[in-house]
PDB file of N, CA, C and O in Angstrom:
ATOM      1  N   UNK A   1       2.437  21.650  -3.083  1.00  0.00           N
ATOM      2  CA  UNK A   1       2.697  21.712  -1.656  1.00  0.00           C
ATOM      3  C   UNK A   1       2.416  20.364  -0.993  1.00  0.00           C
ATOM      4  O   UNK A   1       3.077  19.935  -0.047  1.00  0.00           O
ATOM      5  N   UNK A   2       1.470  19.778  -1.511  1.00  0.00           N
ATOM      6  CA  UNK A   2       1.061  18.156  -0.703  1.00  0.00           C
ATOM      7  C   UNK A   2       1.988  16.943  -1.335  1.00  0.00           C
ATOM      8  O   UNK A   2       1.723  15.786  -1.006  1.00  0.00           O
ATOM      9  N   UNK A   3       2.780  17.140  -1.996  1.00  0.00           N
ATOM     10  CA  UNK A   3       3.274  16.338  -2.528  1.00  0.00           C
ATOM     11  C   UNK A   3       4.815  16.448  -1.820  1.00  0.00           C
ATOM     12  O   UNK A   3       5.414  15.418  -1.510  1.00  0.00           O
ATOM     13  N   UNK A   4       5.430  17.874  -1.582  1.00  0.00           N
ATOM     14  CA  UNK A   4       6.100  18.142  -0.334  1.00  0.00           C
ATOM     15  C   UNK A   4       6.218  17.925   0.601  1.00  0.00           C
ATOM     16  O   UNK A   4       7.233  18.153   1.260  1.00  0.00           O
ATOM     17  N   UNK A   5       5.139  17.366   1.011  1.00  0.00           N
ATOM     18  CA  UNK A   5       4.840  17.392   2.361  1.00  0.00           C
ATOM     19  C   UNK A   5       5.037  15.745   3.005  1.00  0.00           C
ATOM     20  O   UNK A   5       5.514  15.221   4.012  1.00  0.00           O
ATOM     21  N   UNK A   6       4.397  15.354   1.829  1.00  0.00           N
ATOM     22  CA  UNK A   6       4.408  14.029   1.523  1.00  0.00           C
ATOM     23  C   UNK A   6       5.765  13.328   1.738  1.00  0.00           C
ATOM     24  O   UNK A   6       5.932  12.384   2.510  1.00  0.00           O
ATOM     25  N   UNK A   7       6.660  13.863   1.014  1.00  0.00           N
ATOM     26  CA  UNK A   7       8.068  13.378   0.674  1.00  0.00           C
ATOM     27  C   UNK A   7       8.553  13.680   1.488  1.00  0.00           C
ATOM     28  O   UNK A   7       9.428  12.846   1.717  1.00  0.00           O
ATOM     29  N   UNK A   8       8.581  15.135   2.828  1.00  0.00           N
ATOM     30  CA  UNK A   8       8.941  15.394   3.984  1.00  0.00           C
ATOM     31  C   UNK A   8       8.441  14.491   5.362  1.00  0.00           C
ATOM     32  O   UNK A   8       9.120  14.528   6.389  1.00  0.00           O
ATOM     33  N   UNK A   9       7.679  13.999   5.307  1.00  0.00           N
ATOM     34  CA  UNK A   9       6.885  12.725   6.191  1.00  0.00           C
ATOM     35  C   UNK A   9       7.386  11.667   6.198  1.00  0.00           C
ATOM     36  O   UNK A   9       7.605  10.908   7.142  1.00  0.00           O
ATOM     37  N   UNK A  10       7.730  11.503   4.430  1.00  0.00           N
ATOM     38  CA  UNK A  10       8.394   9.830   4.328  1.00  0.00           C
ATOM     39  C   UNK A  10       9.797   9.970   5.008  1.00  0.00           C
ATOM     40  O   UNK A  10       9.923   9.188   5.950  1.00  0.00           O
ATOM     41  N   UNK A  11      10.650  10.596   4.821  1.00  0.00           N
ATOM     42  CA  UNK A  11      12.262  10.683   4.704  1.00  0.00           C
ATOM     43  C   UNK A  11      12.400  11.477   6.447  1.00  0.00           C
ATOM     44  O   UNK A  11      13.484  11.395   7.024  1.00  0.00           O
ATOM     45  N   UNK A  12      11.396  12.085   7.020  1.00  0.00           N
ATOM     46  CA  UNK A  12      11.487  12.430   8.870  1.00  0.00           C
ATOM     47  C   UNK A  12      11.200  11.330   9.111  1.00  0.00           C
ATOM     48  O   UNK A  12      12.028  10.663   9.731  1.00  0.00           O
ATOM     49  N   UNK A  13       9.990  10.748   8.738  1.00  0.00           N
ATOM     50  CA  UNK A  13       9.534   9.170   9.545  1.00  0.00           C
ATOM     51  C   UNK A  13      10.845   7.850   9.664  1.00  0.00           C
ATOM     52  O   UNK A  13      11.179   7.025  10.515  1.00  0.00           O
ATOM     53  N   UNK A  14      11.342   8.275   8.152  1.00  0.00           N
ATOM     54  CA  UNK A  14      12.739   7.148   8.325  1.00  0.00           C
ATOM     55  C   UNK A  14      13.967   7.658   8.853  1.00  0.00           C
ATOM     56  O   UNK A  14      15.076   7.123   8.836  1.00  0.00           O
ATOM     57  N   UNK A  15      13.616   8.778   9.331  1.00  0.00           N
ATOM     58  CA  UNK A  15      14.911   9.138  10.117  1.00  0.00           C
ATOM     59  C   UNK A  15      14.739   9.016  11.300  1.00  0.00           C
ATOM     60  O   UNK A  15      15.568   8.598  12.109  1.00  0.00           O
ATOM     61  N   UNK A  16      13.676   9.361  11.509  1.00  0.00           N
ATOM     62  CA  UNK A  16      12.845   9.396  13.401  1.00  0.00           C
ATOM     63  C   UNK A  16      13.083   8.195  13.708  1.00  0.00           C
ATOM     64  O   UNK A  16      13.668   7.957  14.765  1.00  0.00           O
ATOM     65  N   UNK A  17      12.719   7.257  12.929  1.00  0.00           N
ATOM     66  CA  UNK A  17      12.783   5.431  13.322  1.00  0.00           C
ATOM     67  C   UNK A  17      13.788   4.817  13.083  1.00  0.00           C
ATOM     68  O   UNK A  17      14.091   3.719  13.550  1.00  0.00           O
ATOM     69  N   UNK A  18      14.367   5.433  12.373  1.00  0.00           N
ATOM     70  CA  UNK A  18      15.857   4.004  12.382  1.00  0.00           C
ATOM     71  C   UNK A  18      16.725   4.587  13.498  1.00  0.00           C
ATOM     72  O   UNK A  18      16.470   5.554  14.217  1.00  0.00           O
ATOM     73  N   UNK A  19      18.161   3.536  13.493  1.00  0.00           N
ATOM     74  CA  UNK A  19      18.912   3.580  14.624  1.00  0.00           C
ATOM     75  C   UNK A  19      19.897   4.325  14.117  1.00  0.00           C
ATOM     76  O   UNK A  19      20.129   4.653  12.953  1.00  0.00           O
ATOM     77  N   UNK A  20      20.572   4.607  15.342  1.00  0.00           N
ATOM     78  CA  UNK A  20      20.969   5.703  15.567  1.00  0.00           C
ATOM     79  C   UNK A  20      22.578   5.383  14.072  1.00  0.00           C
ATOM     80  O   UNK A  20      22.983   4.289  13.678  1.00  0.00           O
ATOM     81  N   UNK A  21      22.920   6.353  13.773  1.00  0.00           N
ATOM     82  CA  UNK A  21      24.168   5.982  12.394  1.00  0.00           C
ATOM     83  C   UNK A  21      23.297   4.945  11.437  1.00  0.00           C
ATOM     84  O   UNK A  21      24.002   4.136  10.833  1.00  0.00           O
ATOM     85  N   UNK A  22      22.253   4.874  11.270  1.00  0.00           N
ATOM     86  CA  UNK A  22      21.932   3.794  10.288  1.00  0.00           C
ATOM     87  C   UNK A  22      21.440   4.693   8.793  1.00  0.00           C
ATOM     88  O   UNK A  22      21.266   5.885   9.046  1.00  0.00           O
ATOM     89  N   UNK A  23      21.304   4.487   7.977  1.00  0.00           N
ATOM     90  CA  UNK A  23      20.990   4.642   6.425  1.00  0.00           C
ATOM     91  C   UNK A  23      19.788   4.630   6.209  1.00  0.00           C
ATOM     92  O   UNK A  23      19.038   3.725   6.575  1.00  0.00           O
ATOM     93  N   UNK A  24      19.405   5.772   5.501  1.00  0.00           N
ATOM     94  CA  UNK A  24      17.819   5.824   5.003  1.00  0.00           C
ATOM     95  C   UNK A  24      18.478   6.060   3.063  1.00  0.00           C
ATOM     96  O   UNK A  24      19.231   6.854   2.499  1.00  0.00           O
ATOM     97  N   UNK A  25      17.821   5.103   2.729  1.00  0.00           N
ATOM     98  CA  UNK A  25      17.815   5.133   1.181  1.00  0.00           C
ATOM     99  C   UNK A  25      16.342   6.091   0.385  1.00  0.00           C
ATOM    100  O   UNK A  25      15.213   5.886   0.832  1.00  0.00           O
ATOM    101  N   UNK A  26      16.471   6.693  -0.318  1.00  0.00           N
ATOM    102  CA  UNK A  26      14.766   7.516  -1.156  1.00  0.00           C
ATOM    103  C   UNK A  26      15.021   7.045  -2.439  1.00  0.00           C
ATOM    104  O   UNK A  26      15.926   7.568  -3.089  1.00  0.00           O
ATOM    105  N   UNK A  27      14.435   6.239  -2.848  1.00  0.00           N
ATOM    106  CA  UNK A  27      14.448   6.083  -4.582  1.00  0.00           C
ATOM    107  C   UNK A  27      13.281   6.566  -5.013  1.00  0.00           C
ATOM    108  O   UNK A  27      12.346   6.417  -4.227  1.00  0.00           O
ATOM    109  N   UNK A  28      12.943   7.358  -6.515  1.00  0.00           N
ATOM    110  CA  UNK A  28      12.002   7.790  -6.977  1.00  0.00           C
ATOM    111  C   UNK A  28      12.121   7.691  -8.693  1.00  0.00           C
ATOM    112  O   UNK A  28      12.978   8.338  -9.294  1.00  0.00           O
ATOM    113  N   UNK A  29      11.415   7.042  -9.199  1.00  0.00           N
ATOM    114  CA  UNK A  29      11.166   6.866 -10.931  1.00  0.00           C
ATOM    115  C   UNK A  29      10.041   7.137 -11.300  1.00  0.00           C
ATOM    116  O   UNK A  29       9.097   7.159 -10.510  1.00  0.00           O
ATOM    117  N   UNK A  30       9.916   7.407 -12.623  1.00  0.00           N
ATOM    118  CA  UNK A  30       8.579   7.361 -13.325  1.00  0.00           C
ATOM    119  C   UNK A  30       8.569   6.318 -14.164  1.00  0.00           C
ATOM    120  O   UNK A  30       9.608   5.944 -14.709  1.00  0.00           O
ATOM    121  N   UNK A  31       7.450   5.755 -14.357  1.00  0.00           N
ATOM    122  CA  UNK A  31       7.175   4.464 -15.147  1.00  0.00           C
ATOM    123  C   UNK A  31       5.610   3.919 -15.285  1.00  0.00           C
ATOM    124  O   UNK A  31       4.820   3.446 -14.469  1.00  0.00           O
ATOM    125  N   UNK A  32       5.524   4.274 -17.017  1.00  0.00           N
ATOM    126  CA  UNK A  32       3.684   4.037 -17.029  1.00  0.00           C
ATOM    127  C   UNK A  32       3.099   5.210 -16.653  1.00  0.00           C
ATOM    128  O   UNK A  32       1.876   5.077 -16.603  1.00  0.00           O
ATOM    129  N   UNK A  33       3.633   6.763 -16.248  1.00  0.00           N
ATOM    130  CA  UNK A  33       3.026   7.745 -16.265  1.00  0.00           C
ATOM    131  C   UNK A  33       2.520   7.479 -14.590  1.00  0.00           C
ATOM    132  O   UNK A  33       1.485   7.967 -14.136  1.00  0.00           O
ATOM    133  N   UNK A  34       3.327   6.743 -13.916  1.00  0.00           N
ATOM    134  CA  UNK A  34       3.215   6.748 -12.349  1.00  0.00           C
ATOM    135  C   UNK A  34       4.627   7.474 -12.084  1.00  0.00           C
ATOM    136  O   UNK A  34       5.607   7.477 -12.828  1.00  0.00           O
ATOM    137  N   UNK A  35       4.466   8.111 -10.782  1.00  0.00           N
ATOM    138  CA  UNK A  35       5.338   8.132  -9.898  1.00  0.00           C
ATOM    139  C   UNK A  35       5.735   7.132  -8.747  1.00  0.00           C
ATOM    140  O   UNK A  35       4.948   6.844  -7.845  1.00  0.00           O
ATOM    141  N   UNK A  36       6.938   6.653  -8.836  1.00  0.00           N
ATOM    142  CA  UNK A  36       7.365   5.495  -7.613  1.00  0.00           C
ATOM    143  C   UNK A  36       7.716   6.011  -6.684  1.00  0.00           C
ATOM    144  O   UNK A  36       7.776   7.225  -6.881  1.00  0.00           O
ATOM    145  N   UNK A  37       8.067   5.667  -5.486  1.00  0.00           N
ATOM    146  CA  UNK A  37       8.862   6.302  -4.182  1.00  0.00           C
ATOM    147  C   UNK A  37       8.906   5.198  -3.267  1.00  0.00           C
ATOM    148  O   UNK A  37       7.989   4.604  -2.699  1.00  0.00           O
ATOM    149  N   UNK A  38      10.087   5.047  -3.236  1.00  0.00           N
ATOM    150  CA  UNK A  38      10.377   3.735  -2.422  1.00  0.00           C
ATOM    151  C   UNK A  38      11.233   4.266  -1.136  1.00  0.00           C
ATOM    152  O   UNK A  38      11.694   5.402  -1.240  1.00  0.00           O
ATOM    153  N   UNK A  39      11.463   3.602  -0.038  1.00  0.00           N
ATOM    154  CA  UNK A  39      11.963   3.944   1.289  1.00  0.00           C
ATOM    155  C   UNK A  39      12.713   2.863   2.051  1.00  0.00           C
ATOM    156  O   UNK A  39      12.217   2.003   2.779  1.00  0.00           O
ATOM    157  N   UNK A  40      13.930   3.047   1.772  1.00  0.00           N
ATOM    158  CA  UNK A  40      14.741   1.553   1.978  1.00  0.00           C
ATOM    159  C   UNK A  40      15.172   1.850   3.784  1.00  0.00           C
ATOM    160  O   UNK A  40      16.225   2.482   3.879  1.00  0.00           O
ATOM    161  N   UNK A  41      14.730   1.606   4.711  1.00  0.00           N
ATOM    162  CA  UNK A  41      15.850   1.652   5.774  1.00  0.00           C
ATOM    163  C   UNK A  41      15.947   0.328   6.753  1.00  0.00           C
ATOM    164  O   UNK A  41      15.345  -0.691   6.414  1.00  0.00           O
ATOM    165  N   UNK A  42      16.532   0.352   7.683  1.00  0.00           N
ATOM    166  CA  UNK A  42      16.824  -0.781   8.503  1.00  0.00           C
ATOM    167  C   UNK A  42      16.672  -0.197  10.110  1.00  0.00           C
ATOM    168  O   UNK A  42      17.542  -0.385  10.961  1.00  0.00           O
ATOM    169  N   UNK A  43      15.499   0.489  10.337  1.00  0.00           N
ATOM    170  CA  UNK A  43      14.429   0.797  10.965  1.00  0.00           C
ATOM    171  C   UNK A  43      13.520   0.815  12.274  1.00  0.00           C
ATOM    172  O   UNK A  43      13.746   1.955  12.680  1.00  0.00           O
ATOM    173  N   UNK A  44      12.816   0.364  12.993  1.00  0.00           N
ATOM    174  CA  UNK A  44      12.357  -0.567  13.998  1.00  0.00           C
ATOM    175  C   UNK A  44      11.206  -0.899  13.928  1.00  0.00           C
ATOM    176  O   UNK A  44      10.393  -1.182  14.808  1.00  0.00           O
ATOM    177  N   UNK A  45      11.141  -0.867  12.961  1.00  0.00           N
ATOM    178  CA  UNK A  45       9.944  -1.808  11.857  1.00  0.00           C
ATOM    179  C   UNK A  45       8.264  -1.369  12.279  1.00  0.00           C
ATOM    180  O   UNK A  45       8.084  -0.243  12.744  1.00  0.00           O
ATOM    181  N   UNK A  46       7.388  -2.057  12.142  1.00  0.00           N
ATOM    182  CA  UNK A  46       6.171  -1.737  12.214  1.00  0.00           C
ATOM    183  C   UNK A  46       5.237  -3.277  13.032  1.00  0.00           C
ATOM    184  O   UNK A  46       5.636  -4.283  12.446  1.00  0.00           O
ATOM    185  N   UNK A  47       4.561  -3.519  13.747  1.00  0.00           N
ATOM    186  CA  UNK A  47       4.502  -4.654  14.325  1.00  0.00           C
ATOM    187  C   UNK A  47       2.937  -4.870  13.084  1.00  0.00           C
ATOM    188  O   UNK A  47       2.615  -3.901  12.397  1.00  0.00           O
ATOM    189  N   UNK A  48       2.015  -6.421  12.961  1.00  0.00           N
ATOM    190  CA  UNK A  48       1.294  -6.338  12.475  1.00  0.00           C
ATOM    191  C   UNK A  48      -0.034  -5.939  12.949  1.00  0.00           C
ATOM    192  O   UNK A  48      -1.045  -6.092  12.265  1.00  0.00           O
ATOM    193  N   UNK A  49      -0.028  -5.543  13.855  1.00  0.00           N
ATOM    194  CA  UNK A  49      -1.029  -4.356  14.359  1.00  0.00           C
ATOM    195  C   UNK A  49      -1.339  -2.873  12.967  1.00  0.00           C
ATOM    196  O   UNK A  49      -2.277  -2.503  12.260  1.00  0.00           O
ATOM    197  N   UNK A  50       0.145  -2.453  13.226  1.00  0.00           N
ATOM    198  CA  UNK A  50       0.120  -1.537  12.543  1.00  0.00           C
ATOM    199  C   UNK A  50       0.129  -1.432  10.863  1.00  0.00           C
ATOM    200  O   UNK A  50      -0.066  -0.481  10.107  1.00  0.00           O
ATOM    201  N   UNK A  51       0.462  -2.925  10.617  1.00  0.00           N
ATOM    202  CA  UNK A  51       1.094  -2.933   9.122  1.00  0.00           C
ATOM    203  C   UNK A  51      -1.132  -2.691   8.696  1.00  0.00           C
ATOM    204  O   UNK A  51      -1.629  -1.883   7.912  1.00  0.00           O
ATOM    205  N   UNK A  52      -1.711  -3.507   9.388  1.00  0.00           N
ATOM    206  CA  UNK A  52      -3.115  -3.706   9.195  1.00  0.00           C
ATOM    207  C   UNK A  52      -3.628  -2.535   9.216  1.00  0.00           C
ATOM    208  O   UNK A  52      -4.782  -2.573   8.788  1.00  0.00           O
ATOM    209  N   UNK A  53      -3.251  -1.377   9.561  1.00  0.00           N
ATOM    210  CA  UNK A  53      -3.637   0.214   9.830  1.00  0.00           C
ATOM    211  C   UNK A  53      -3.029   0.537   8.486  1.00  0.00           C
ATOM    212  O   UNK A  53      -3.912   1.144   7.880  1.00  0.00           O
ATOM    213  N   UNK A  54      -2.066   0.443   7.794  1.00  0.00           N
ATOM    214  CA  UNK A  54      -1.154   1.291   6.847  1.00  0.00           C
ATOM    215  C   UNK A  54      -1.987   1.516   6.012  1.00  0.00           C
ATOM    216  O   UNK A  54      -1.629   2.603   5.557  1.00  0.00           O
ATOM    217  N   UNK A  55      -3.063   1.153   5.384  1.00  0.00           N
ATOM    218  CA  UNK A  55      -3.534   1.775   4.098  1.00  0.00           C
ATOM    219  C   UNK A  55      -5.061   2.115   4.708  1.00  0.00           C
ATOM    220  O   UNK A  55      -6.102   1.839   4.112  1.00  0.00           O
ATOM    221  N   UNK A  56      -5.016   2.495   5.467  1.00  0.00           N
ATOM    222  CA  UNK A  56      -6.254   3.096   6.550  1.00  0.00           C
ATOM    223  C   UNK A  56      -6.248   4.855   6.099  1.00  0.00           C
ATOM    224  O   UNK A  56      -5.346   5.543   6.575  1.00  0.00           O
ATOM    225  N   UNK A  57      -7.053   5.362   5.383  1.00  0.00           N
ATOM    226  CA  UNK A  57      -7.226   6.578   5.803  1.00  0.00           C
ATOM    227  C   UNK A  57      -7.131   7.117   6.859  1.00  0.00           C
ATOM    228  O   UNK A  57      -7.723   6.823   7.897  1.00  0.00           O
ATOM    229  N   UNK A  58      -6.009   8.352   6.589  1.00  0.00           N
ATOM    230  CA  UNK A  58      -5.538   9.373   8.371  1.00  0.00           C
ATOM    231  C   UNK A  58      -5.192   8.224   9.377  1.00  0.00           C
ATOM    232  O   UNK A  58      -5.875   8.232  10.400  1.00  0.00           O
ATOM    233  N   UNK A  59      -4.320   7.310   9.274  1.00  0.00           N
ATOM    234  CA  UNK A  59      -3.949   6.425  10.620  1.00  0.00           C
ATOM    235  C   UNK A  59      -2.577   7.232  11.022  1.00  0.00           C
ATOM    236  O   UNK A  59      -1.765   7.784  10.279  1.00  0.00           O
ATOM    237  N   UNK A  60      -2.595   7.118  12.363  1.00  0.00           N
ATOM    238  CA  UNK A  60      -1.396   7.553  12.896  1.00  0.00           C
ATOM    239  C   UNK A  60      -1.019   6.298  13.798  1.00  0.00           C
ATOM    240  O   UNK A  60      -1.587   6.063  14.865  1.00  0.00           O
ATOM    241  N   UNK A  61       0.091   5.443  13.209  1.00  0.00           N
ATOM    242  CA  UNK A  61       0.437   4.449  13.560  1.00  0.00           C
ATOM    243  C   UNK A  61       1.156   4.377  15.047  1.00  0.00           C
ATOM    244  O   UNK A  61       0.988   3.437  15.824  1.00  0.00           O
ATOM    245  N   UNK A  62       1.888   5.392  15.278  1.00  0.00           N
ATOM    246  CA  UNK A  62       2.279   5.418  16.579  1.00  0.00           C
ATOM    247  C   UNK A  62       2.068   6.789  17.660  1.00  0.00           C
ATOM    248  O   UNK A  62       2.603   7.898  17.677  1.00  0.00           O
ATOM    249  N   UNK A  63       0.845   6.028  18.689  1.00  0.00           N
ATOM    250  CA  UNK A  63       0.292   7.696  19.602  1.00  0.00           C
ATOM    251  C   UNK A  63       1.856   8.109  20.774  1.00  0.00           C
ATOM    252  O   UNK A  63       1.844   9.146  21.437  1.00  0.00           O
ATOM    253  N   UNK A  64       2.920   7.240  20.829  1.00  0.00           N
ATOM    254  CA  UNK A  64       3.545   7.697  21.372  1.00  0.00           C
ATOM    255  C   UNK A  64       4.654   8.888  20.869  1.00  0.00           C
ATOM    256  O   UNK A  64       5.185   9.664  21.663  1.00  0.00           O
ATOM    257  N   UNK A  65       4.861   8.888  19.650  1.00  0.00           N
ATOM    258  CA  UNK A  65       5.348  10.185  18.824  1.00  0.00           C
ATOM    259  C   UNK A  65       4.885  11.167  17.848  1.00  0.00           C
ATOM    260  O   UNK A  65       4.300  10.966  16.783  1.00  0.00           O
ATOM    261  N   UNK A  66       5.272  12.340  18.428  1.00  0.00           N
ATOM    262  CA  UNK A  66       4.252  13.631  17.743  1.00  0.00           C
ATOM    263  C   UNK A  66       4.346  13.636  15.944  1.00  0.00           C
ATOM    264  O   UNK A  66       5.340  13.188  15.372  1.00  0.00           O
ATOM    265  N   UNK A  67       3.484  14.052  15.402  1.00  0.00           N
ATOM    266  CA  UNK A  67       3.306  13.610  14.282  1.00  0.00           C
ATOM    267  C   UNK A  67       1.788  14.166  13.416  1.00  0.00           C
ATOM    268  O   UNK A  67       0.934  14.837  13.994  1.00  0.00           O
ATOM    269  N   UNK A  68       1.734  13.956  12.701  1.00  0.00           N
ATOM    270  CA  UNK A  68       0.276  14.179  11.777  1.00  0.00           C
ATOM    271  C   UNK A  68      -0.312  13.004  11.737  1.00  0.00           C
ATOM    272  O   UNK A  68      -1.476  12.771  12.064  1.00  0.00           O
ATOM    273  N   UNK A  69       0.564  12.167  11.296  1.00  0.00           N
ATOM    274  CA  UNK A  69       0.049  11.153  10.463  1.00  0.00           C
ATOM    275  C   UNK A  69      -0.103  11.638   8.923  1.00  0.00           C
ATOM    276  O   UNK A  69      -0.521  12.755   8.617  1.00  0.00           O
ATOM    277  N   UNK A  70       0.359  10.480   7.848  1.00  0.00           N
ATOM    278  CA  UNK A  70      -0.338  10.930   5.874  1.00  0.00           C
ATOM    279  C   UNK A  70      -1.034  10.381   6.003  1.00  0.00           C
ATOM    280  O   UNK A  70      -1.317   9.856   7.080  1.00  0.00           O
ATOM    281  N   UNK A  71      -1.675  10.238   4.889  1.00  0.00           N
ATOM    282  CA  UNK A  71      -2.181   9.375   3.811  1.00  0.00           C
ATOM    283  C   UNK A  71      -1.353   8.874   2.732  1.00  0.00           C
ATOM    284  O   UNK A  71      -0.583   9.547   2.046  1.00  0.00           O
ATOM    285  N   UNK A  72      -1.649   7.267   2.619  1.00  0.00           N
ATOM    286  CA  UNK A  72      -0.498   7.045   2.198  1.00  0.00           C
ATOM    287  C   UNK A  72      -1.534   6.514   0.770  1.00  0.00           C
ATOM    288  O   UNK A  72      -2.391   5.634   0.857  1.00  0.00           O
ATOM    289  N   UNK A  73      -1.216   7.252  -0.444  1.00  0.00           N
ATOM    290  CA  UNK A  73      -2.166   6.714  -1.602  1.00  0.00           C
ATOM    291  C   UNK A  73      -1.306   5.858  -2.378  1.00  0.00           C
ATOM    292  O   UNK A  73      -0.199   6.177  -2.812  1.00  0.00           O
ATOM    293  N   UNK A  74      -1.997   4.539  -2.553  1.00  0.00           N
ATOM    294  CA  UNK A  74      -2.025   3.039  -3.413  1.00  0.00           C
ATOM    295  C   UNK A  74      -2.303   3.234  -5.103  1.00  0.00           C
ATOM    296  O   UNK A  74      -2.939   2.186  -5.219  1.00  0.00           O
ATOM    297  N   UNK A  75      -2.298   3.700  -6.250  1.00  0.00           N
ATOM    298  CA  UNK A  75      -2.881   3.532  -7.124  1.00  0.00           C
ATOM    299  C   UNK A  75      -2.671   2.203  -8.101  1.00  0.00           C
ATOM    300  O   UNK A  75      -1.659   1.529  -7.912  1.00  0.00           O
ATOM    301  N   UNK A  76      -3.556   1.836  -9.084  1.00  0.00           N
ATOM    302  CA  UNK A  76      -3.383   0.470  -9.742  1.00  0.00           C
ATOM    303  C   UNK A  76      -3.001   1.039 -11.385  1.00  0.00           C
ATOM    304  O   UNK A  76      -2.778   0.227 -12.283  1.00  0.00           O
TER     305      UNK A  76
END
């Protein structure tokens, strides 16, 4: 279910934010016993305020749209 949820966050968030007729790409592979997930769009980007929040536990990058906020997990 969290992994659902997950993938439902990424692919609303890039739809919520890009412009209007524009393209949201989802790529997903396995490799090394990882899962990838990449998120291609052309967007209205993130200013560096926020990019400095992105790997912040529970950040909700923008208070002007309703939302949860993820967690967005990094592994090495």
């Amino acid at each position: 279910m969290g992994f659902k949820l997950i993938i439902s966050n990424i692919i609303s968030n890039a739809i919520k934010y890009s412009y209007e007729n524009g393209t949201v790409t989802i790529l997903g592979f396995i490799e090394n016993n990882h899962i990838h997930i990449e998120n291609v769009d052309r967007g209205i980007g993130m200013s560096s305020e926020q990019i400095d929040k992105l790997f912040q536990k529970y950040q909700k990058l923008n208070d002007e749209a309703p939302g949860q906020g993820i967690s967005i997990v990094y592994g090495l």
